[in-house]
N, C-alpha and C positions, 0 to 999 in steps of 0.2 A: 683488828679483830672485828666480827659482826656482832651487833648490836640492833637486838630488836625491843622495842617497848610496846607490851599489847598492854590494852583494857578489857573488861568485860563485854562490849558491843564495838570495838574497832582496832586496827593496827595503828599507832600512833606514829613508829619510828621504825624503821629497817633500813640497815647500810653501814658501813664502816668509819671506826672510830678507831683514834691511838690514844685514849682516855677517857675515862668514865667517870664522873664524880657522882655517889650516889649518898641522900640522907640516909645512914642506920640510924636504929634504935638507941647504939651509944655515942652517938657524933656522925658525920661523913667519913665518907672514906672513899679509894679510888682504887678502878681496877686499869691492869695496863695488860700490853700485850703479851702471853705467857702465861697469863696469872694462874694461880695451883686453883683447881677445882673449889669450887665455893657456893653456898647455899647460904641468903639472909635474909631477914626480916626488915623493911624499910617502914620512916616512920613519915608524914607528913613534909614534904619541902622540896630544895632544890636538886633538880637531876639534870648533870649536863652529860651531851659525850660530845666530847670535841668543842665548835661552835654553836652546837644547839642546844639549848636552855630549854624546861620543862619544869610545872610545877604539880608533884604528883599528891597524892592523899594518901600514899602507904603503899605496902605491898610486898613484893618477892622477890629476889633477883636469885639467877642459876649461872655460875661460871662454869662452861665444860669444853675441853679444847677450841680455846680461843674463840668463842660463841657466846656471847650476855645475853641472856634473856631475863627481862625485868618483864613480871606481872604487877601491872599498876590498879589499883582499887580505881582512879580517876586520874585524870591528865589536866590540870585548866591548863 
């Protein structure tokens, strides 16, 4: 699936992934490839897809035909 992570002032991440892990608001959780349409609220923490590790400050993520788009508040 493609997997892009923007911020406010830059593109962080764009490119393919067979896993997602992102912090929600009730725990983490993972998207895979398929995943049914999805729209959440992320809370401070770790975002991986695949081998790349990210530590985001919050924000958004969009599941829609095999496409993540995660709006990150901040990336360190």
């Amino acid at each position: 699936m493609f997997v892009e992570i923007i911020t406010p002032d830059r593109k962080v991440f764009s490119g393919e992934a067979s896993v997602v892990t992102l912090p929600g608001v009730d725990g983490s959780f993972q998207i895979l490839n398929d995943h049914a349409a999805l729209v959440s609220t992320l809370e401070k923490g770790t975002l991986s897809a695949d081998n790349e590790v990210f530590q985001i400050e919050g924000g958004v993520v969009e599941v829609l035909n095999n496409k993540v788009l995660i709006l990150a508040e901040g990336v360190n």
